[in-house]
Backbone bond lengths (Angstrom), bond angles and torsions (degrees), N, CA, C in turn:
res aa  C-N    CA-C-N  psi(-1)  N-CA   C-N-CA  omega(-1)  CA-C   N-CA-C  phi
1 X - - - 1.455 - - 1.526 108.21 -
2 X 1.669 115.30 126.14 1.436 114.45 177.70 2.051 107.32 -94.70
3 X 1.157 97.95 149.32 1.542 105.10 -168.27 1.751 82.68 -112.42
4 X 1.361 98.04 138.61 1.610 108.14 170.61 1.608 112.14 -111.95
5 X 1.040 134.20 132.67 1.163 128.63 -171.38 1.593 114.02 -89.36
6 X 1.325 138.43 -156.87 1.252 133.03 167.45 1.364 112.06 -83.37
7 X 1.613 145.82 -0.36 1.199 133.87 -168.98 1.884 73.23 -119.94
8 X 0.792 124.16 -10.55 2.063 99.66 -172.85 1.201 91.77 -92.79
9 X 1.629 127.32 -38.36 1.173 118.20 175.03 1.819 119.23 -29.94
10 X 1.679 81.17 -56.58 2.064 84.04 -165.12 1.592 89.72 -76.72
11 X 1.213 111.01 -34.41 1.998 85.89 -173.37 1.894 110.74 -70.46
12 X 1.300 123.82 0.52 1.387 144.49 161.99 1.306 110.98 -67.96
13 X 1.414 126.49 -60.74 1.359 142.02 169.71 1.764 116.40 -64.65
14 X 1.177 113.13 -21.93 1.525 102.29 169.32 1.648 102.57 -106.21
15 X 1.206 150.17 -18.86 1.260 137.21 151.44 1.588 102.74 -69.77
16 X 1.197 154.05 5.56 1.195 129.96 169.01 2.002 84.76 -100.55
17 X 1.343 133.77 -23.16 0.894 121.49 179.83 1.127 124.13 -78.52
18 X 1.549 128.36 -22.01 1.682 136.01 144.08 0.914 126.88 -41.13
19 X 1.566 107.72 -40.20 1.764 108.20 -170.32 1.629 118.55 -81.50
20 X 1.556 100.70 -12.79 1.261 115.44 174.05 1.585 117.85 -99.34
21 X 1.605 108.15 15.69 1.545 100.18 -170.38 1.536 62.18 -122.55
22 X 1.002 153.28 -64.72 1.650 139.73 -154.85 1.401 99.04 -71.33
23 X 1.357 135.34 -19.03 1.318 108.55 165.42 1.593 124.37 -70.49
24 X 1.505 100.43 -6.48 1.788 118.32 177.56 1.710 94.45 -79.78
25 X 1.336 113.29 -44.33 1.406 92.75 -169.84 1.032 112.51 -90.25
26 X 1.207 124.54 -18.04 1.744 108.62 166.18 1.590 132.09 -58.16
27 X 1.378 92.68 -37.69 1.182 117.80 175.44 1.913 102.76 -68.52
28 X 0.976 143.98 -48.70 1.447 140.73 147.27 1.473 122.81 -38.05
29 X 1.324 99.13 -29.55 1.830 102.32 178.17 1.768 103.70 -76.48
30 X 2.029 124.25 -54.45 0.936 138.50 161.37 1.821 107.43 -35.23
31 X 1.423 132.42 -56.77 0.904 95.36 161.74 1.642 144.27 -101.24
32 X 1.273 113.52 24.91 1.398 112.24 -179.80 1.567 79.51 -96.62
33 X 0.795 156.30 -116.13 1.952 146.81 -164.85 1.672 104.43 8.31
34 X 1.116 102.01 -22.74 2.175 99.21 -163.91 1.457 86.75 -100.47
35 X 1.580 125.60 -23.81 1.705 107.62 162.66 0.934 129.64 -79.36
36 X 1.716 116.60 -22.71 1.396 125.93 -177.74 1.391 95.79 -69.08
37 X 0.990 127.36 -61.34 1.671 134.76 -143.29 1.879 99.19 -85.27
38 X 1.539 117.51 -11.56 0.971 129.37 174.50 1.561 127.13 -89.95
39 X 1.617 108.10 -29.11 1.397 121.17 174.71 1.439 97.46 -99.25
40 X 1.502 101.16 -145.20 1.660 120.77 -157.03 1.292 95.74 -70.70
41 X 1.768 149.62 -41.97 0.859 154.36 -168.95 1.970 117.19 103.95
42 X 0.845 97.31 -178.84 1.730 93.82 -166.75 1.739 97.80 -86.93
43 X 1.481 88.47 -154.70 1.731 113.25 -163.54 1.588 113.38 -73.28
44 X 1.637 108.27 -8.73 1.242 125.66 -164.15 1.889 107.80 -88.84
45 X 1.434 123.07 124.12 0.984 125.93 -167.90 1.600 110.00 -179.92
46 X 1.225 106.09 136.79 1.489 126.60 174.82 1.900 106.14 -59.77
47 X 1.625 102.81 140.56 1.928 93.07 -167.81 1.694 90.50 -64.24
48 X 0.778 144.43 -55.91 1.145 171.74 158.24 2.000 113.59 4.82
49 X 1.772 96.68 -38.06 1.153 93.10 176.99 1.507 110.55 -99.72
50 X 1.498 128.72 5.75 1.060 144.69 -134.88 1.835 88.26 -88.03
51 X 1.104 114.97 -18.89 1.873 112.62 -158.09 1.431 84.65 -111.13
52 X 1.432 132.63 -4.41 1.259 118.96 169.36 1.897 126.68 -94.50
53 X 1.658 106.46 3.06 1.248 113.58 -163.53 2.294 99.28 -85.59
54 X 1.064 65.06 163.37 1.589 72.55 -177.18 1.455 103.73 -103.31
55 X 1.442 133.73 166.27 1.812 125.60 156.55 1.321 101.25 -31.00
56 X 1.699 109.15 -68.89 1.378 114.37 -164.31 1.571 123.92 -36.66
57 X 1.526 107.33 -57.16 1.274 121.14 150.16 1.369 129.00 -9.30
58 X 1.715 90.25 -76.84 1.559 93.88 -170.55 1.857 122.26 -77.74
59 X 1.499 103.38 -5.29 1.614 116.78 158.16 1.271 113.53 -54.99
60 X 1.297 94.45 -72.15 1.359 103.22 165.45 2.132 144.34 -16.28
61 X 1.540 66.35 -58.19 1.840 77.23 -168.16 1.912 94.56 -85.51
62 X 1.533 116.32 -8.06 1.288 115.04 170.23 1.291 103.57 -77.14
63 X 1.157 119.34 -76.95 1.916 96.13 179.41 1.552 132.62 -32.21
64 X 1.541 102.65 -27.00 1.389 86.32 -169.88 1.462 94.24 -96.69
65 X 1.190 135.41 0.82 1.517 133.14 175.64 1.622 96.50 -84.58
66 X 1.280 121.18 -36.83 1.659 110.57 143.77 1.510 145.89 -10.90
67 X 1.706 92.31 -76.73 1.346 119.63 160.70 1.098 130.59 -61.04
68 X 1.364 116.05 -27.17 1.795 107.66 179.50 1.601 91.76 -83.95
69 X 1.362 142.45 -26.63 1.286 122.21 -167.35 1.218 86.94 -63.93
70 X 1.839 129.13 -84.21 1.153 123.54 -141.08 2.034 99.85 -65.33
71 X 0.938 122.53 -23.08 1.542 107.62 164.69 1.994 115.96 -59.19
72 X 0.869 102.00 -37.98 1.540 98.56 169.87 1.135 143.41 -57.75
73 X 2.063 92.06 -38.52 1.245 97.83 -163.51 2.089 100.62 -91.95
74 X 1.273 95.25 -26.59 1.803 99.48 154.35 1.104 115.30 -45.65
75 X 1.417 138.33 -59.92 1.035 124.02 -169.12 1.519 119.12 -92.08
76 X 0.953 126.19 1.35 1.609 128.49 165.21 1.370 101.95 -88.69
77 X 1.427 124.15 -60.46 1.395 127.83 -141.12 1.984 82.33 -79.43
78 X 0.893 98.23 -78.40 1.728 112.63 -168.04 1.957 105.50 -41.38
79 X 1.392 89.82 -76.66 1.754 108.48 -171.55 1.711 102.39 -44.18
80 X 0.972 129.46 -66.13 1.749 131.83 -133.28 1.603 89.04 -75.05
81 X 1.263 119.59 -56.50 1.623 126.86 -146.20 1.910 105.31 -67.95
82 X 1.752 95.95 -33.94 1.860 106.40 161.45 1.141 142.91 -45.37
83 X 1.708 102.04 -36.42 1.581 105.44 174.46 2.007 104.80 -133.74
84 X 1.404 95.61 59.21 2.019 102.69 -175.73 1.397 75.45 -101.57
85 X 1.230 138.58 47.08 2.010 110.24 155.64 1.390 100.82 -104.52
């Protein structure tokens, strides 16, 4: 049986409070991927299909080349460094 004292307590209470702010950002990463994969799609493309995009298209695949940065950089910068023990 482990005994927690009054300082593990609060260091208990702020890792249960991480794990619940990275379950926010994961959950933000899950859905910025469900817009990418839902709209025009990102920056990623064969040269090949490049003469087939429309304006619309290429609006398109700019926002979501948008979205994967700031989805990335959430989940590297924020997510990874929270749970490295």
């Amino acid at each position: 049986m482990v005994l927690v004292g009054v300082c593990g307590k609060r260091l208990l209470y702020l890792d249960v409070k991480g794990l619940i702010a990275q379950q926010g950002l994961y959950t933000a990463l899950v859905v910025c991927l469900n817009v990418i994969a839902g709209g025009g799609g990102s920056n990623l493309y064969l040269p090949e299909e490049f003469d087939t995009f429309s304006p619309l298209d290429i609006q398109e695949r700019i926002k979501g080349s948008k979205i994967v940065i700031v989805s990335e950089q959430v989940h590297s910068s924020w997510n990874h460094p929270s749970c490295s023990c």
